[in-house]
Structure formats: structure tokens, C-alpha cells
C-alpha positions in Angstrom: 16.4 -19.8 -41.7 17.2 -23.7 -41.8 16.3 -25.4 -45.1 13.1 -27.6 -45.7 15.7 -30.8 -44.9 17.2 -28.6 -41.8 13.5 -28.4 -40.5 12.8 -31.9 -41.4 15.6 -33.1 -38.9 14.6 -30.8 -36.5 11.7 -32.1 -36.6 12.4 -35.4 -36.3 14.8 -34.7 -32.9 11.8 -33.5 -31.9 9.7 -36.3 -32.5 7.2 -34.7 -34.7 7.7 -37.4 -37.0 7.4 -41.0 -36.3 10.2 -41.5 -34.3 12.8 -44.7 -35.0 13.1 -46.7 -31.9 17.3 -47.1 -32.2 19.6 -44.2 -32.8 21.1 -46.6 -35.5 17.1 -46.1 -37.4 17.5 -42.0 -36.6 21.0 -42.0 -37.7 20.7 -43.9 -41.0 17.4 -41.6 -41.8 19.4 -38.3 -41.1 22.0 -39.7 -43.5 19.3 -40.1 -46.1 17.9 -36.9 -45.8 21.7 -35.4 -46.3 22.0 -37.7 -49.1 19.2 -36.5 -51.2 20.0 -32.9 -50.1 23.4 -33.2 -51.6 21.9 -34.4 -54.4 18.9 -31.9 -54.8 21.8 -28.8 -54.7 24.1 -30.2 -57.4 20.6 -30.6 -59.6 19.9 -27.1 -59.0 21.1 -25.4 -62.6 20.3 -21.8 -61.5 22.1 -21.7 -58.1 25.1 -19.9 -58.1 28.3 -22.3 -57.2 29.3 -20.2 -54.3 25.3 -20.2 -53.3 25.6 -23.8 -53.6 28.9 -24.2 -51.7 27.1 -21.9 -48.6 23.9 -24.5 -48.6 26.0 -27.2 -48.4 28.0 -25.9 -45.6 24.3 -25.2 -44.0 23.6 -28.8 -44.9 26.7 -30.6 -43.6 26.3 -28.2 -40.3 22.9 -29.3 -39.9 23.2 -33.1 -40.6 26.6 -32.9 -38.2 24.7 -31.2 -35.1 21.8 -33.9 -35.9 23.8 -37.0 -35.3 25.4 -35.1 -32.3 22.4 -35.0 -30.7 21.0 -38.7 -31.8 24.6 -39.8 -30.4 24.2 -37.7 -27.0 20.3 -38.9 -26.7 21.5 -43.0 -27.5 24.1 -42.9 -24.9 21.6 -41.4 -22.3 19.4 -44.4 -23.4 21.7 -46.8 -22.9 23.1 -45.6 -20.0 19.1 -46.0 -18.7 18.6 -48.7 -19.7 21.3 -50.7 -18.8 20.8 -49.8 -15.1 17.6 -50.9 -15.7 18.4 -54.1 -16.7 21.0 -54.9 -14.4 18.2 -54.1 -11.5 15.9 -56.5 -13.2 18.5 -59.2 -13.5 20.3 -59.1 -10.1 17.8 -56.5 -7.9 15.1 -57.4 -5.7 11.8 -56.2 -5.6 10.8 -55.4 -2.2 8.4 -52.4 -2.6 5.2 -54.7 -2.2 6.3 -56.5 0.8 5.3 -55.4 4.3 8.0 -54.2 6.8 8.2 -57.6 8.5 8.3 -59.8 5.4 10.9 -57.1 4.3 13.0 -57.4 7.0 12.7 -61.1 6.8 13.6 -61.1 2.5 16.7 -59.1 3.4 18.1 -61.1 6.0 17.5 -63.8 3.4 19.2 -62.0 0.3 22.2 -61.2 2.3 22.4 -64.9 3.2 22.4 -66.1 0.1 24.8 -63.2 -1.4 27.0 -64.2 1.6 26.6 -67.9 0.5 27.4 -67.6 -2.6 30.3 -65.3 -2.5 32.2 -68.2 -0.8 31.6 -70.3 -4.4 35.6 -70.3 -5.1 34.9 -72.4 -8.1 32.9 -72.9 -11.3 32.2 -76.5 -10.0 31.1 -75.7 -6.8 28.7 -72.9 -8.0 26.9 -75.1 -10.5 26.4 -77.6 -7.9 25.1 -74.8 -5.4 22.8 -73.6 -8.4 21.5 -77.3 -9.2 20.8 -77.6 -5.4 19.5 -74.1 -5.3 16.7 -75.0 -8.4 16.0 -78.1 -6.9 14.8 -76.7 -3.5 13.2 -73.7 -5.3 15.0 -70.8 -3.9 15.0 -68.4 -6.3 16.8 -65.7 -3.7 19.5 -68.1 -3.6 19.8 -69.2 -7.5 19.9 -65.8 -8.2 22.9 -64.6 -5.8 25.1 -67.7 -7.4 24.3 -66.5 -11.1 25.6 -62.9 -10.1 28.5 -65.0 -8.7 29.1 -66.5 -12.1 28.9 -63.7 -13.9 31.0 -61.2 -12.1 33.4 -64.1 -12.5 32.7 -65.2 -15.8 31.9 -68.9 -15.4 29.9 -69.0 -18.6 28.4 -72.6 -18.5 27.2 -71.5 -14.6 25.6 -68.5 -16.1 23.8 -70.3 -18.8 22.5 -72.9 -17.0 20.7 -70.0 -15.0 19.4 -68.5 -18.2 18.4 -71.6 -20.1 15.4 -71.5 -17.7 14.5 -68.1 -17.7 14.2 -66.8 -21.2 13.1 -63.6 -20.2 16.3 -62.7 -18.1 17.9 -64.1 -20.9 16.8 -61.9 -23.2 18.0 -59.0 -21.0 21.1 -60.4 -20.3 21.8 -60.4 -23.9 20.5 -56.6 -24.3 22.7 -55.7 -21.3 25.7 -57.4 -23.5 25.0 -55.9 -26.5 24.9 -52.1 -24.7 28.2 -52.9 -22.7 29.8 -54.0 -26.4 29.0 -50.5 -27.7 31.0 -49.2 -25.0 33.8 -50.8 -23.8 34.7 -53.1 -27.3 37.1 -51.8 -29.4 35.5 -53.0 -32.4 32.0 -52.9 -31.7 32.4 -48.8 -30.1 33.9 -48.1 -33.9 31.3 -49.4 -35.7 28.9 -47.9 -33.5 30.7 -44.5 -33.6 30.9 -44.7 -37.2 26.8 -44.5 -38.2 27.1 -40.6 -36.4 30.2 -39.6 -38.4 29.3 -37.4 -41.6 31.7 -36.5 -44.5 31.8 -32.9 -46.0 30.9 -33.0 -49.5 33.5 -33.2 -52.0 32.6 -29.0 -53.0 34.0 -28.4 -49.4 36.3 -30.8 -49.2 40.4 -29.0 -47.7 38.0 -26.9 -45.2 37.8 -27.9 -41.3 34.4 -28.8 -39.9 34.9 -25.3 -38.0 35.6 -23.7 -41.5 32.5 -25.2 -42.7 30.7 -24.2 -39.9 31.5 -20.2 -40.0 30.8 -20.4 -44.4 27.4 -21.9 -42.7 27.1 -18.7 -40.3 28.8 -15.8 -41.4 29.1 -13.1 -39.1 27.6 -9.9 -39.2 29.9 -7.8 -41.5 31.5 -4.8 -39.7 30.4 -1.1 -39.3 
């Protein structure tokens, strides 16, 4: 039988509880919960220290599957989300066009990806964009900022976004999701908010040792 905190996370991975909208907001709320029931154990005067030892183990086990599954369910997230965003930013919605106009958009779109995957330069590609924005063509702006960004010509690339703060915005969530993935630095600290530290009671035992005090077997016959 989980403890009242044990059900209270439960709950909360279940969303019967407001639910945080970042595992970063679930994370430091599990930690919270294992903090004060830490602290609610060692206040308990008439638990024996062995007791106390095996509801901490329970604790620890809970709190450690908890951020498991907050980890598992952010990286499904972003995994979501990012393909979301990169449609948004570089797709092309054609579902509400009829067959002939979208027959016609694709013969466009792979004109102007064809167009601007000849940009060798940053130079030429801003000039292609400026042109581009000048005659209105969208298709074609577009297909030279994917250009500069598969290729990293930053000041390209902004001058595409300063005009659209709403891909923008995107573009800066779809950074901030690749970071947590594929920056050193930024995957640690990321990592880190999921890790949880055996209390000092348990401390010499494995998480696996912790785990099996948590869940003793049924003795033998």
C-alpha cells in the first residue's frame, strides 16, 4: 500500500491534480513532496528506526519511479512537439487547397526549394530573401530561410524572423528543445531536475538495494 505522498504522486502522473505544464514544474513538485516526506519520517518519535529506514526506501522508490516517468513523458513531449514545430516553420499547408491549385503550390514549392538550394552563399541568400519579400512570395522567402538555417547563416535567418514574430517564437522553442538534447551542458542540467538522492539513513545501499528493503519478498515456506 503506497503512502499518502506515494498516492499523491500517483495522482499527480495521473493528472488528478492540476497538472504543471513543464516536466521541470512536475519534477520540482515531486521533489517537494519527497522533501517534506523525509522530513515528516525523521519527526515521527514512535517509529521504529528500521520502520523508518523501510518507509524511506518506499519513499525514495516512489519519488525515483515518479521522475522516471515525468522524464519518459517530457521527452515524448518534446519529441511532439518539435516535429510540430519544425512543420509549422518549414511545412506547407496544402490540405485546403483544391487538387489543381495543389498541384500548381507544389510545382511552386519545389521551384523555389530548387532555387534556393543553389544559394552557395550567405550574401547571395539575403539578397534572394530581400528580393523574395519585396515581390511577396512567401513560398519562396520561406525555402531561402530553411537554406540559411540548415546552413547556419544567422543574420539570413534573422532577417526572416524579425518580420514574423510568431515563427520566431517557435524557432526559439524548437532551439530551446534541440539544447536539451544534443548540448552537453544544457542535457545535464536538464537531466539533473529527475535525479533523486537516497537519504542519508540509506545512504552505502544501491538504488536496487533500496528498491528490494522497499519490496521484500514473500518469505519462504
Amino acid at each position: 500500500m503506497p503512502s499518502k505522498l506515494g498516492q499523491q504522486m500517483d495522482a499527480l502522473l495521473r493528472g488528478q491534480q492540476e497538472p504543471p505544464t513543464q516536466g521541470s514544474d512536475k519534477s520540482a513538485q515531486i521533489h517537494r513532496m519527497y522533501k517534506a516526506g523525509l522530513q515528516q519520517l525523521r519527526g515521527t518519535r514512535n517509529l521504529h528506526p528500521e520502520a523508518r529506514r523501510v518507509e524511506m526506501a518506499r519513499l525514495y522508490t516512489t519519488t525515483r519511479g515518479a521522475l522516471a516517468k515525468v522524464m519518459r513523458d517530457q521527452t515524448q513531449a518534446d519529441k511532439e512537439r518539435f516535429a510540430h514545430l519544425e512543420r509549422s516553420l518549414w511545412g506547407y499547408d496544402l490540405e485546403r487547397a483544391t487538387a489543381a491549385d495543389r498541384a500548381t503550390l507544389d510545382a511552386t514549392i519545389r521551384d523555389a526549394q530548387d532555387r534556393a538550394a543553389k544559394l552557395a552563399k550567405p550574401q547571395h541568400a539575403a539578397k534572394a530573401l530581400h528580393e523574395a519579400e519585396q515581390a511577396g512570395d512567401s513560398i519562396l522567402a520561406r525555402a531561402i530561410a530553411k537554406r540559411a538555417h540548415d546552413n547556419d547563416w544567422d543574420d539570413v535567418l534573422h532577417d526572416y524572423l524579425a518580420t514574423r514574430p510568431s515563427a520566431a517564437e517557435q524557432y526559439q522553442q524548437a532551439g530551446a528543445i534541440w539544447a536539451r538534447y544534443n548540448d552537453a551542458n544544457a542535457r545535464m542540467h536538464d537531466h539533473m531536475q529527475y535525479v533523486v538522492h537516497a537519504p542519508a539513513e540509506l545512504r552505502g545501499l544501491s538504488p536496487k538495494d533500496i528498491e528490494a528493503m522497499a519490496e521484500p519478498g514473500e518469505p519462504a515456506a
